[in-house]
C-alpha positions as CSV (number, residue, x, y, z in Angstrom):
1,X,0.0,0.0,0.0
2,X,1.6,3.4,-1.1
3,X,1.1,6.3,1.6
4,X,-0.9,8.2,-0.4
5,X,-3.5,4.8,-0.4
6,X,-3.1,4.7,3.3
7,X,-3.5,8.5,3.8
8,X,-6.8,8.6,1.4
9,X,-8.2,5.0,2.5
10,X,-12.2,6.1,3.4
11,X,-12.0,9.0,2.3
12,X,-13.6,10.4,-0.4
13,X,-12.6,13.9,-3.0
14,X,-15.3,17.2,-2.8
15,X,-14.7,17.6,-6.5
16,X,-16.0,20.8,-5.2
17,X,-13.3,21.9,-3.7
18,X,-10.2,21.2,-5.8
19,X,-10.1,24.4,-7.5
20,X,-10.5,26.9,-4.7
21,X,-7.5,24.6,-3.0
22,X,-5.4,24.8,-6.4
23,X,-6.0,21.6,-8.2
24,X,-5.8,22.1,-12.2
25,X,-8.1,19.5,-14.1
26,X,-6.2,17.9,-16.9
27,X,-7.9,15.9,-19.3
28,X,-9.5,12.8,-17.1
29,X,-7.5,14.2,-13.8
30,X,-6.9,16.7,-11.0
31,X,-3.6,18.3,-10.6
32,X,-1.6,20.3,-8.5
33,X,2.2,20.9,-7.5
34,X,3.3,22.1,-3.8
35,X,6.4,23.2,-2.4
36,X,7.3,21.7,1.2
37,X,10.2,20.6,3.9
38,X,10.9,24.8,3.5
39,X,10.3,24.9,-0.3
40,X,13.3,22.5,-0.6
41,X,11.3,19.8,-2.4
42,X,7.7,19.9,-4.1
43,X,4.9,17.1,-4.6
44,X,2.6,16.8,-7.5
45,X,-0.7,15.4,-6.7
46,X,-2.5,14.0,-9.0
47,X,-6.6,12.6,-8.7
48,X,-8.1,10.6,-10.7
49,X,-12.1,11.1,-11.4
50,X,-12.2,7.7,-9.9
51,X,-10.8,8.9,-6.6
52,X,-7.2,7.6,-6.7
53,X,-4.6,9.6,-5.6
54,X,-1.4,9.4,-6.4
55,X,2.0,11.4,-6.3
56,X,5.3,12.0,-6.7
57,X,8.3,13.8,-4.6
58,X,10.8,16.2,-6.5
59,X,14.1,17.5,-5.2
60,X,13.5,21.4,-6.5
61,X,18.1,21.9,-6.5
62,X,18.2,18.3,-8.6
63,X,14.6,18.4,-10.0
64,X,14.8,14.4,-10.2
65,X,12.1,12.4,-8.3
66,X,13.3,11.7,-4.8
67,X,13.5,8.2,-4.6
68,X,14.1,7.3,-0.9
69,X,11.0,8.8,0.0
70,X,9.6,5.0,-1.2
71,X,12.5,2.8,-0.7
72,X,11.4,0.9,3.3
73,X,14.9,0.5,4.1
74,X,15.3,4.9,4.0
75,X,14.7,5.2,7.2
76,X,17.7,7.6,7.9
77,X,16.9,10.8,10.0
78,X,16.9,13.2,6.8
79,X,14.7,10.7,4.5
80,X,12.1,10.1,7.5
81,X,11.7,13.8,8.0
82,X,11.0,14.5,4.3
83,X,8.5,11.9,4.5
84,X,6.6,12.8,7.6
85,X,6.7,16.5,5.7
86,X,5.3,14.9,2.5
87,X,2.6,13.0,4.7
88,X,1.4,16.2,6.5
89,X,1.3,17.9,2.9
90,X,-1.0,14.6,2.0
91,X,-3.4,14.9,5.3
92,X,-3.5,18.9,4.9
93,X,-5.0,18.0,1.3
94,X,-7.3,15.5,2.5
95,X,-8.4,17.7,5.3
96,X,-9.3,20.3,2.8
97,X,-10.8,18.6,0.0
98,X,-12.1,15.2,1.5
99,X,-14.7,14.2,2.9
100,X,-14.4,10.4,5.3
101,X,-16.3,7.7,5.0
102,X,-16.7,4.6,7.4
103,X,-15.7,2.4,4.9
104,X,-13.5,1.8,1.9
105,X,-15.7,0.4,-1.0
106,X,-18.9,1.9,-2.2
107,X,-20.6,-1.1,-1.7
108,X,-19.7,-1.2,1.7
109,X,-20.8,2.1,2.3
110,X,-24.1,1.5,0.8
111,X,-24.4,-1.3,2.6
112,X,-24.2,1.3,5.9
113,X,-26.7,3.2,5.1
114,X,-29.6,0.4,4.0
115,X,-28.7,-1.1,7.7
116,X,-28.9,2.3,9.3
117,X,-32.0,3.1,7.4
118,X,-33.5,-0.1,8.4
119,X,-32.7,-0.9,11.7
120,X,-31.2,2.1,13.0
121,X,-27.8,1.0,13.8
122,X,-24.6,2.9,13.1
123,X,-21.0,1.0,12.7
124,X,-19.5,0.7,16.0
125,X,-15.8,0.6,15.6
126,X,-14.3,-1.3,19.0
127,X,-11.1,-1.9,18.4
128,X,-7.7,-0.2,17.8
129,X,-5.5,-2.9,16.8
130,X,-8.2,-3.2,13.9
131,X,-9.6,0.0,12.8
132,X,-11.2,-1.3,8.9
133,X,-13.7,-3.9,11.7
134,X,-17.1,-2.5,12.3
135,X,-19.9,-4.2,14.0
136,X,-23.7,-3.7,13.5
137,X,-25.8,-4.6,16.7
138,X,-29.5,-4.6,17.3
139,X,-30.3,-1.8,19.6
140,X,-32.7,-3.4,21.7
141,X,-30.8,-6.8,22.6
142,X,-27.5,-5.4,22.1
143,X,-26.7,-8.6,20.1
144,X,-24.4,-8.7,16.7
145,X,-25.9,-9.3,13.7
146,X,-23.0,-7.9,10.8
147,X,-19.4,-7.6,11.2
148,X,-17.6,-5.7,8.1
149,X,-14.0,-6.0,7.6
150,X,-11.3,-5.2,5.2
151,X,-9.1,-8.6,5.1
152,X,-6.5,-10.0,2.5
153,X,-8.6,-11.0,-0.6
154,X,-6.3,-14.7,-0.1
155,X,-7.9,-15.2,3.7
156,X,-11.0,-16.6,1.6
157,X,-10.2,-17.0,-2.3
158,X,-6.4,-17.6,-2.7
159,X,-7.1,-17.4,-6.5
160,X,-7.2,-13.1,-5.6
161,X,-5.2,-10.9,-4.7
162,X,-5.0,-7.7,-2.6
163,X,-7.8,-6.7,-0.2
164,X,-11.7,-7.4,0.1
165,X,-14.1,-5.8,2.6
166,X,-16.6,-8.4,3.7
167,X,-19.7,-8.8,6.2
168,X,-20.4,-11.5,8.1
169,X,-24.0,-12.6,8.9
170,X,-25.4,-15.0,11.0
171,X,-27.4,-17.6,8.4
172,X,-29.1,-21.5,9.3
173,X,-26.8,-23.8,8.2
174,X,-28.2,-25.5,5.4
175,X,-28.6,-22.0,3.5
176,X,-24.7,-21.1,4.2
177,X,-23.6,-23.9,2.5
178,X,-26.4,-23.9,-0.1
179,X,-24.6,-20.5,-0.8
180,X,-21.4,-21.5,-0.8
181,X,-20.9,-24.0,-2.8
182,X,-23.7,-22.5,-5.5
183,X,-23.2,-18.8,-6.0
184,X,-20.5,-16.6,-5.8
185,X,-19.3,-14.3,-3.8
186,X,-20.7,-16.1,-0.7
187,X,-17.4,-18.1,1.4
188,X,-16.7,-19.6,4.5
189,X,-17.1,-17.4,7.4
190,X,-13.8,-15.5,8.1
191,X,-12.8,-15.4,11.8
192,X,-16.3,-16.2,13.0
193,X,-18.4,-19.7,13.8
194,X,-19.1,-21.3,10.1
195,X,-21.3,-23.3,11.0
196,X,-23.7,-20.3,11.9
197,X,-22.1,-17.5,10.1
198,X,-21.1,-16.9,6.1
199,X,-19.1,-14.0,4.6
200,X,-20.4,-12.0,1.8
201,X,-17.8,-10.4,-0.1
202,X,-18.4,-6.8,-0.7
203,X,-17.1,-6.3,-4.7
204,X,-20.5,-5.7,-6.1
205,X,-20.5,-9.7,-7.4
206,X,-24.0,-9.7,-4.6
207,X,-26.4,-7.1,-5.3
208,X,-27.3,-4.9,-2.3
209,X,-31.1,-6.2,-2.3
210,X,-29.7,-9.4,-1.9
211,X,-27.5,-8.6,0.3
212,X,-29.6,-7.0,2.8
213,X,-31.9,-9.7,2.4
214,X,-29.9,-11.9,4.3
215,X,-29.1,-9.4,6.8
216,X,-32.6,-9.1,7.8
217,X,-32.9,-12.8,8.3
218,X,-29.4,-11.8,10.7
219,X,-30.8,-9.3,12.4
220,X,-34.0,-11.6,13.2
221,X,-31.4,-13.7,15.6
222,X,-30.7,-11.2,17.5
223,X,-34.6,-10.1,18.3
224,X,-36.0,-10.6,22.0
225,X,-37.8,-13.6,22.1
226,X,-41.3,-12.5,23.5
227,X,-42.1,-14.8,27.0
């Protein structure tokens, strides 16, 4: 993952704002180039329409790219305070012209708002050692009923690569592995109880309706039996 992807992960460009900050569109992209480390190097910053940023890092006495910036084994004093200047340039950008979201993919964020439309529950976000993992609980009972996580795509289809952000539901059994082993996008439930949950990988191969489908039958676990 390149800093810029880790600086700009959930978060998504106000196209609104990228002139007034001094972003030039060029053809099918934004542009803009900014001094920094006391106007002894400059970045140029380029964004897609898609969203992606990207950059480079210029020595303004050399004008060649600065290389170390992206070599892991720079870590001398010099090269590590270029790049924790370059990185503030990066979240001074995003602050200005950025907007966050809870998750990564736009079907995952979609996703958020059906579940907080229907049952009224926002992503709670417990723990630090694993900030991409959001839970969805039932307000009443206070039970579980979707988990959605960014994981390695290979942690449940080693035939793809980098990342995938999945929910896991709570399902009967027969049904998981009716789904499983007959339509894609359904797997084995990742860090969870398979025999009761499934994940359902969020890459727009399930269709939301679908998708929330199943989450209502989820959420109808976690509903106080009346005595």
């Amino acid at each position: 993952m390149t800093l810029e992807d880790e600086i700009f992960k959930r978060y998504k460009p106000d196209f609104s704002k990228l002139e007034k900050f001094g972003f030039k569109q060029d053809g099918k992209q934004y542009e803009i180039s900014i001094d920094f480390y006391d106007n002894a190097f400059y970045a140029v910053i380029k964004l897609s329409k898609a969203g992606k940023v990207s950059g480079s890092v210029f020595d303004k006495e050399s004008n060649e790219e600065y290389v170390p910036l992206r070599l892991p084994e720079s870590e001398g004093g010099f090269v590590a305070a270029v790049r924790e200047s370059y990185c503030d340039l990066l979240k001074e950008v995003r602050q200005e012209c950025f907007y966050g979201e809870d998750f990564i993919g736009e079907q995952a964020n979609r996703i958020r708002v059906h579940i907080q439309s229907k049952f009224g529950s926002e992503p709670e976000f417990l723990w630090k050692d694993t900030p991409d993992c959001a839970v969805f609980r039932n307000q009443e009972s206070g039970k579980w009923f979707g988990i959605i996580i960014n994981i390695p795509y290979t942690k449940i289809d080693n035939q793809k690569s980098g990342s995938v952000e999945v929910i896991n539901i709570k399902l009967y059994e027969n049904e998981i592995q009716d789904l499983i082993h007959n339509k894609s996008g359904y797997y084995p439930a990742w860090h969870m109880n398979k025999q009761k949950w499934i994940s359902i990988a969020l890459d727009e191969t399930v269709n939301d309706e679908e998708i929330m489908e199943h989450i209502e039958e989820s959420f109808g676990y976690t509903v106080k039996k009346k005595r």
